[in-house]
N, C-alpha and C positions, 0 to 999 in steps of 0.2 A: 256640582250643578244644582243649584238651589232653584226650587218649586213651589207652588202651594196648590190644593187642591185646585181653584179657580182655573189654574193657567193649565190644568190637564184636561178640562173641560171643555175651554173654547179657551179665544184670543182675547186680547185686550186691546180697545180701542182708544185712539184716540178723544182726551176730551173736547177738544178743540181744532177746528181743520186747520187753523194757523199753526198748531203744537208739533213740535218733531215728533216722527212717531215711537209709540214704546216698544221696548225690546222685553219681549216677552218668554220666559222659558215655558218650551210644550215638547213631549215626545212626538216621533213622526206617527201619524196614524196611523193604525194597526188595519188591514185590508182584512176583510173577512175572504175564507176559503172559498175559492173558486172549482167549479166543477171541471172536470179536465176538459168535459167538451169546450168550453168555453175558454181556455188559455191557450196562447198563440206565441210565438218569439217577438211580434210587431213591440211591443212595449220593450223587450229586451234589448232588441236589435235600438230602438229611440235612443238607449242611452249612451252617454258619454264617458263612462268608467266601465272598467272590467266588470264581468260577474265571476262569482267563485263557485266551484262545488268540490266534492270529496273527489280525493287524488284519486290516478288510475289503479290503485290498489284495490279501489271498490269496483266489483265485477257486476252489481245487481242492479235492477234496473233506475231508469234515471228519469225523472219531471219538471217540467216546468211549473211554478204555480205562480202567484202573480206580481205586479209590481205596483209602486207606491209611486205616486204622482205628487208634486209641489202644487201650487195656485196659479200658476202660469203653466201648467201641463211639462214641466221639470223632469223627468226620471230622477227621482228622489235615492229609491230601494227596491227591492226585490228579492226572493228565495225559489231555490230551485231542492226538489226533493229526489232522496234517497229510499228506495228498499220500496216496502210495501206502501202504496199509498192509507194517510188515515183515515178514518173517520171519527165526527166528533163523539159516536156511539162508539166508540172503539175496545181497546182491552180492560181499561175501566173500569168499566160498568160492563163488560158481557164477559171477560175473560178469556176471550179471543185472543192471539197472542199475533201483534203489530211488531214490523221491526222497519224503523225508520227513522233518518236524519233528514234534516231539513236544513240549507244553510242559507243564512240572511245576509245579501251584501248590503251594503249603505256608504252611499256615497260620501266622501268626507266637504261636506258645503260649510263655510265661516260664516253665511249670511243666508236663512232664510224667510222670504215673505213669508205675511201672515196669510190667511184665507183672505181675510177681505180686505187686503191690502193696505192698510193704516198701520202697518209698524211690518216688526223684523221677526225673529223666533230667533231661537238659542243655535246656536253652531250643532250638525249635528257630530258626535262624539262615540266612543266605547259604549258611554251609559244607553243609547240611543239603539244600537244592536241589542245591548243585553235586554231592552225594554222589548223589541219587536219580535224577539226570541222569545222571552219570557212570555209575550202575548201571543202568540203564533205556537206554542207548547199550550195554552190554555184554552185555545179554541177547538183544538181535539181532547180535549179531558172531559170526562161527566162522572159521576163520580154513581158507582151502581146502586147506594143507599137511595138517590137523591130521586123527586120526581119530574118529570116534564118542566111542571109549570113553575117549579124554584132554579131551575138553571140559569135562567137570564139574570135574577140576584143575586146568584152565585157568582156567574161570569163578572158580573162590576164587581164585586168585592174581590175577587180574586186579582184582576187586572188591576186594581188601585195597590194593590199590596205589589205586583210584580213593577207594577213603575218605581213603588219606595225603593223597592229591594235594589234595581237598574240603576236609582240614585245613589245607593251607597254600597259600591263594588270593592271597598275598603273595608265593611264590614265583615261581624263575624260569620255570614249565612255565606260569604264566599270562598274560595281555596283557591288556587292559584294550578296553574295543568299549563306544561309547556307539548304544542302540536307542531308538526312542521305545516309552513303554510308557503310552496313554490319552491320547498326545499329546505328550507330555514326553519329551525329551530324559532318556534312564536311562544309568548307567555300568554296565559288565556287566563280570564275570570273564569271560574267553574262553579257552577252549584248542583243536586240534586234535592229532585221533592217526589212524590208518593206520585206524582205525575210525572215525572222522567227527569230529564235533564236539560239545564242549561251553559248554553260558555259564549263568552265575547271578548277578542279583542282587536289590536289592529295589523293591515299589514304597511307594505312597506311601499304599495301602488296605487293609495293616497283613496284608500275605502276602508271602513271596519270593516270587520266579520261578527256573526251572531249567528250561531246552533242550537238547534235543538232537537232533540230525540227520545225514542222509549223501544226497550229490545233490542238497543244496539251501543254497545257500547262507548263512550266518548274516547276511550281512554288508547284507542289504535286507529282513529281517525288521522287522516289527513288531507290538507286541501290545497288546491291550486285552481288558477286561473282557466275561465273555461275555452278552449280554442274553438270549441266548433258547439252552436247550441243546436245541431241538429241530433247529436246525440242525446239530448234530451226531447225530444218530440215523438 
C-alpha cells in the first residue's frame, strides 16, 4: 500500500472537472476519544458488517467507544473496549496501572469516496486496522517526561510513524501471533512499543480486526463476533 505524506493529510483533487477522478491512498481517520457519556449503539447498530470484541473468556467489564463514518455517513469502523477504561493521562505518565484491550473492526470496502467527493481512496485493508490500532494506542499514551504543551507535537510525530509502520506489516518491527478469532486459529501482525501493544489481521466475515492494549496481555486473547451489543452499554 504505497503513500506519501500528502495523501495522509487530506485528499487529492481533481485537476479538472472533466478529469476522472484520482485514486488516492489515505488511512481511514482516526476518531478522537469519545467520553462514555456521549457513546450510544445508534452508529453500531447503522452498520452493515459484524462488530467484533474479546471472546467469552474475557469476564471483565465491556464498552462501546465510537465509530468512523465515510463521506456519505458509511459506517466505515469502529472499536469497542475491554477492562479498564483509559485515559490519555494514564499509566504513562502517572504510573497508575490500566489494564485494557481495545478492538477495532473495519469494514472490508474495495472503493471508497473521498471527503469531498472528486475521486476514490485506497481499498480499506490489514494495513488500515493496524493504522487505527496504532493510532487509537497513541491517543491514550503521554509519556510522564513530557509537558502539556508538547504533546500535540508529539501526537503528529508519533501518528505519522505508526501509519509508516501499518504500511510495512512485512517489516522487521512486526512478528507474526496466531489468535483464534469465532473459533479459528487467525495469524495476526504483532508489534510492541514502551506504549503497549499492537496486532491486526483479517477474518473470514469480510472485516479486518485491529487491537490494542496495555496491562493485558495480547498473547491469551481471543475474539469473536459480538451477538448482542447490549452487553457492552
Amino acid at each position: 500500500m504505497e503513500t506519501t505524506s500528502s495523501s495522509r493529510v487530506g485528499t487529492q483533487t481533481a485537476a479538472e472537472p472533466a478529469q476522472e477522478p484520482q485514486t488516492t491512498a489515505q488511512p481511514p481517520e482516526a476518531a478522537a476519544p469519545v467520553p462514555a457519556a456521549r457513546r450510544t449503539a445508534e452508529g453500531f447498530l447503522a452498520a452493515d458488517f459484524p462488530w467484533y470484541g474479546l471472546d467469552e473468556a474475557f469476564t471483565g467489564p465491556r464498552w462501546l467507544m465510537q465509530v468512523g463514518t465515510a463521506a456519505d455517513g458509511t459506517v466505515e469502523h469502529g472499536s469497542t473496549g475491554h477492562g479498564d477504561e483509559p485515559s490519555a493521562r494514564g499509566e504513562i505518565a502517572t504510573g497508575e496501572k490500566e489494564r485494557f484491550a481495545v478492538v477495532v473492526t473495519v469494514a472490508s470496502n474495495p472503493v471508497r469516496r473521498s471527503g469531498d467527493g472528486t475521486g476514490t481512496l485506497e481499498a480499506t485493508s490489514v494495513s488500515s486496522a493496524a493504522w487505527l490500532a496504532g493510532s487509537g494506542l497513541l491517543a491514550y499514551s503521554w509519556p510522564g517526561q513530557m509537558d502539556h504543551s508538547l504533546r500535540s507535537d508529539w501526537l503528529d510525530q508519533q501518528t505519522e510513524a505508526a501509519w509508516e509502520l501499518a504500511d510495512d506489516l512485512g517489516g522487521e518491527d512486526w512478528s507474526t501471533l496466531s489468535l483464534p478469532v469465532d473459533g479459528e486459529p487467525t495469524q495476526f501482525h504483532y508489534r510492541e512499543s514502551e506504549f503497549g501493544w499492537v496486532l491486526a489481521g483479517s477474518t473470514g466475515s469480510g472485516v479486518h480486526l485491529g487491537a490494542y492494549g496495555r496491562g493485558m496481555s495480547a498473547y491469551g486473547l481471543g475474539f469473536s463476533a459480538i451477538a448482542d451489543l447490549g452487553t457492552y452499554e
